[in-house]
C-alpha positions as CSV (number, residue, x, y, z in Angstrom):
1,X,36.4,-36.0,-16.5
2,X,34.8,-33.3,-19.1
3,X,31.9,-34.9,-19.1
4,X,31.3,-35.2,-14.9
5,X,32.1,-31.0,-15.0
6,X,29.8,-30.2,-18.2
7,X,27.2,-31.9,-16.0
8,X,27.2,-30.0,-13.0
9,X,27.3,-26.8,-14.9
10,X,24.2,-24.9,-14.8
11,X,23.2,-22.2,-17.0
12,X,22.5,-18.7,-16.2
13,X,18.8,-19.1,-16.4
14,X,18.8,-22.2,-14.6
15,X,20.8,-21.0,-11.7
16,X,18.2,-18.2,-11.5
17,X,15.0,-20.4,-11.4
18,X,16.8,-22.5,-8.7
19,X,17.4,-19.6,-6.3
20,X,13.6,-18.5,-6.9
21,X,12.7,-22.6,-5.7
22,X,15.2,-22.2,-3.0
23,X,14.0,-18.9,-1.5
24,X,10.6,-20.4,-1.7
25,X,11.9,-23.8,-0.1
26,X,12.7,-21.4,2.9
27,X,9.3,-20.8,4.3
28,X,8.7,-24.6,5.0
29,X,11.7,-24.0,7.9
30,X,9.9,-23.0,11.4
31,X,13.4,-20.5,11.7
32,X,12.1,-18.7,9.0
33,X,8.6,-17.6,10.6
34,X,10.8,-17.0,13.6
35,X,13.2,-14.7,12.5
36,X,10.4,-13.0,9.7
37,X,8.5,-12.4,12.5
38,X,11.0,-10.6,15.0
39,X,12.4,-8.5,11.7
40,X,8.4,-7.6,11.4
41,X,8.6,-6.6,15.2
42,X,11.6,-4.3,14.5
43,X,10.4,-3.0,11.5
44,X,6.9,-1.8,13.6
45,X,9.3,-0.1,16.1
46,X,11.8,1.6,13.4
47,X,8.3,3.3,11.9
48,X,7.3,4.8,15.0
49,X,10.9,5.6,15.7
50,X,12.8,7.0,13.2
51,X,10.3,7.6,10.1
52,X,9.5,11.4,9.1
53,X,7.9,13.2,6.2
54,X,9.6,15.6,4.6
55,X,6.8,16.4,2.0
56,X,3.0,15.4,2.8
57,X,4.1,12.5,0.0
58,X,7.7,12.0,1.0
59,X,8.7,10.0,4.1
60,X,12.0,9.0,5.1
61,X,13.1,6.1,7.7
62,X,15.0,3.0,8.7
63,X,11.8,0.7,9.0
64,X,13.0,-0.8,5.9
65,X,15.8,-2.4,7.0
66,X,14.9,-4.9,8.6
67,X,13.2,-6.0,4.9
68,X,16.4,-6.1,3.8
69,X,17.8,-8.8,6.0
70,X,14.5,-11.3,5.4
71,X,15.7,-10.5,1.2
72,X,19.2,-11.0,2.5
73,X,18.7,-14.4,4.5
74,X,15.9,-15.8,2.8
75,X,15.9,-14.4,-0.7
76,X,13.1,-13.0,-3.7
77,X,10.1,-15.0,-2.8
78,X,10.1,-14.6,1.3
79,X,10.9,-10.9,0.5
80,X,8.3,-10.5,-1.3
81,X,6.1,-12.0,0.1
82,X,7.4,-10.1,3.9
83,X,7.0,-6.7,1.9
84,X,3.6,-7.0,1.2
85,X,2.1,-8.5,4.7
86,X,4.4,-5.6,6.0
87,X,3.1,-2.8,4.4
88,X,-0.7,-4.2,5.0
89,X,0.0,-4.6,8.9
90,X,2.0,-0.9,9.3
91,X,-0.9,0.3,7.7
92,X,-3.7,-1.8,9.9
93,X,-1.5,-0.5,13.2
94,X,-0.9,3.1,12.2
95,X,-3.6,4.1,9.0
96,X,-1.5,6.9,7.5
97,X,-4.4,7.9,5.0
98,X,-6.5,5.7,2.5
99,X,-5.3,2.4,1.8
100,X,-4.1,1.8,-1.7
101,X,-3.0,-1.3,-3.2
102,X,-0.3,-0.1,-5.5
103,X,2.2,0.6,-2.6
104,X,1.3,-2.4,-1.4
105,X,2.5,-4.3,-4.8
106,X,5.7,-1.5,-5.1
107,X,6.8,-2.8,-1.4
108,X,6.5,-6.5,-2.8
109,X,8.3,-5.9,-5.9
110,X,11.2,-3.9,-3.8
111,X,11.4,-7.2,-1.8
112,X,11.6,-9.1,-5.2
113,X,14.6,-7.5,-6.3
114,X,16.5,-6.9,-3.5
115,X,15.5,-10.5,-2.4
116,X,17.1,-10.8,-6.0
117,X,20.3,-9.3,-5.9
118,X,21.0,-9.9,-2.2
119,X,20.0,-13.6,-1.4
120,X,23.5,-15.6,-0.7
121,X,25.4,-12.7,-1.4
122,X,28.8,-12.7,0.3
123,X,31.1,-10.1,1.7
124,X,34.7,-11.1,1.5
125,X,37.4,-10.3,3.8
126,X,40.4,-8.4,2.6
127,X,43.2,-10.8,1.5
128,X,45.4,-7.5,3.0
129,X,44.3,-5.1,5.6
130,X,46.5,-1.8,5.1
131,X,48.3,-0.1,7.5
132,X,46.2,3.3,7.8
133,X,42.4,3.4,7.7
134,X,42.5,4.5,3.8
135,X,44.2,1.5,2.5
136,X,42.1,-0.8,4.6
137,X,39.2,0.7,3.2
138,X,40.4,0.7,-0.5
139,X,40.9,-3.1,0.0
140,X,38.0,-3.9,0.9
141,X,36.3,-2.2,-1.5
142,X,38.7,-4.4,-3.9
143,X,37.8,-7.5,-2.4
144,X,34.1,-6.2,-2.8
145,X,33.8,-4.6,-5.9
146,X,31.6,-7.2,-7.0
147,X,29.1,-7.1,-4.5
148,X,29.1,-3.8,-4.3
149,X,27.9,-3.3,-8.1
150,X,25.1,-5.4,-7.3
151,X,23.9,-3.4,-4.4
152,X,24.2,-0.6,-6.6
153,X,22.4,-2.4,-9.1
154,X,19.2,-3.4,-6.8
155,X,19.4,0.9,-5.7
156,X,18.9,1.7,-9.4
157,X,16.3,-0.7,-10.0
158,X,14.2,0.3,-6.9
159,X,15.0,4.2,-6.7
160,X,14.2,4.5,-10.0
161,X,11.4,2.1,-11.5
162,X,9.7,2.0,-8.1
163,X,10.2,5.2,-6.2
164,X,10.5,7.1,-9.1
165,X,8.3,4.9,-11.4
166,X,5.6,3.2,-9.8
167,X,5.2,5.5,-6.5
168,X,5.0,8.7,-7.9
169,X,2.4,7.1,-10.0
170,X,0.2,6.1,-7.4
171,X,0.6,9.4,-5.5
172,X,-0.6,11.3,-8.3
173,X,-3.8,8.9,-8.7
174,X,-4.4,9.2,-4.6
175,X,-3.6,13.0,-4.4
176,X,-5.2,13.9,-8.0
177,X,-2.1,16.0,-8.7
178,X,-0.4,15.5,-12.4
179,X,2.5,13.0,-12.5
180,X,5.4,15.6,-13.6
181,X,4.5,17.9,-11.0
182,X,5.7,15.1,-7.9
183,X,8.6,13.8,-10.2
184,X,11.7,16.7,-8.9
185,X,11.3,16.2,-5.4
186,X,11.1,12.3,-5.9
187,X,14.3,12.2,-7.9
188,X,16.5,14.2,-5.8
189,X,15.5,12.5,-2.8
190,X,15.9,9.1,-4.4
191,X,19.0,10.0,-6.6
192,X,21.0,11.4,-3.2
193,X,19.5,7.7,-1.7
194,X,21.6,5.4,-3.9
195,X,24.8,5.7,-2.6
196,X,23.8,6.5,0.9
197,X,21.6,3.3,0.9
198,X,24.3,0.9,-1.0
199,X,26.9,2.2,2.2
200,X,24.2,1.3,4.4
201,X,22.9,-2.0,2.9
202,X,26.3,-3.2,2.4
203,X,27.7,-2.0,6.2
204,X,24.5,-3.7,7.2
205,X,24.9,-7.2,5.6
206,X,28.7,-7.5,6.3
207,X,27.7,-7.0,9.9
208,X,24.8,-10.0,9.8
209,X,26.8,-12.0,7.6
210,X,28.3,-13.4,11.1
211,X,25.1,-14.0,11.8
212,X,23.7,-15.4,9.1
213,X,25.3,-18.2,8.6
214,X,24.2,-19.6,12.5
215,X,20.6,-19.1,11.2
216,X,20.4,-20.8,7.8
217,X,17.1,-22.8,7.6
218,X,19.8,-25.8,5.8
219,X,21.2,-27.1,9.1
220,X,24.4,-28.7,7.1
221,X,24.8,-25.2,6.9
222,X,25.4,-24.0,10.4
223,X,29.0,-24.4,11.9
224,X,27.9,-25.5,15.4
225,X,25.3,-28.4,14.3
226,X,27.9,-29.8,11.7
227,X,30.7,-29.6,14.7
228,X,28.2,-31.4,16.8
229,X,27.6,-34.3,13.5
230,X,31.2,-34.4,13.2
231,X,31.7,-35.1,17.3
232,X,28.6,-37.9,17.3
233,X,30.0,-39.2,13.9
234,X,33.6,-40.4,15.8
């Protein structure tokens, strides 16, 4: 009996090749190209929509979003895969200056870690739901506390290596201005994001996790084809 559960233990290493061959699995599924392809759609429309600049460098929006949910249902290597062709074809539709690769690879490497952090993550319901708005709220932050820390985590990864980082980089190479002059407005802009974006990513996958889990590409998966097996199999 020790030996059968020593077996189907996996390391941590292991487990995190085999989600990186599972997200990658994904894109042989024709639900996949469906559903990247109406979150590309949305995405389009959120940029025209709802994207401003507040500095000539500096642009805030919801366009991102919909990247989110292809990390969220289809993990790191869709995401980034879906960041890159994303940020090519916004800027094919709507040229917003000279191209430049190196947002092109900072939009594929946010995809990688959120794709990271968010792929088959789960929002639990509250075991207890309080009585006044407060206490529901402090349970389900409870019952989430862990996947909450890893929203947070992704934030800090992207805000800061990437936004920080990598963009501020590549704005001073297009714009010819020194690195440390663009870093303040970048930080406070990206250090107010975090929280505001954890509240929004993690509102915005507990409200698709109902979702979700009709459109896994793994149709075991799916509550209504596994009622139907069930039916034939009686």
């Amino acid at each position: 009996m020790q030996n059968a559960t020593t077996k189907t233990k996996q390391s941590p290493i292991r487990r995190f090749v085999q989600m990186y061959i599972d997200s990658a699995l994904e894109m042989k599924y024709l639900i996949t190209i469906c559903l990247c392809a109406m979150m590309a759609a949305l995405s389009i429309v959120l940029s025209y929509t709802t994207s401003f600049y507040i500095t000539p460098t500096i642009k805030i929006g919801f366009s991102g979003l919909p990247n989110r949910l292809v990390d969220y249902m289809f993990g790191p290597v869709v995401g980034c895969l879906f960041g890159g062709i994303m940020d090519v074809l916004k800027f094919l539709i709507k040229p917003d200056g000279a191209f430049f690769f190196g947002y092109t690879l900072t939009a594929m490497l946010g995809g990688l870690i959120y794709g990271t952090f968010f792929y088959r993550l789960q929002i639990k319901e509250p075991l207890q739901k309080g009585s006044s708005r407060k206490e529901t709220l402090i349970n389900w932050i409870k019952a989430n506390i862990s996947s909450i820390l890893l929203i947070l985590t992704a934030e800090i990864l992207v805000k800061v290596f990437l936004n920080i980082g990598l963009n501020t980089l590549w704005s001073s190479m297009m714009s010819g201005k020194a690195w440390i002059a663009l870093i303040p407005t970048r930080l406070v802009k990206n250090l107010i994001q975090i929280p505001v974006d954890t509240v929004l990513h993690f509102c915005l996958l507990k409200m698709f996790q109902q979702f979700r889990r009709y459109l896994l590409p793994n149709g075991k998966s799916r509550p209504i084809i596994r009622k139907q097996s069930e039916k034939t199999a009686k």
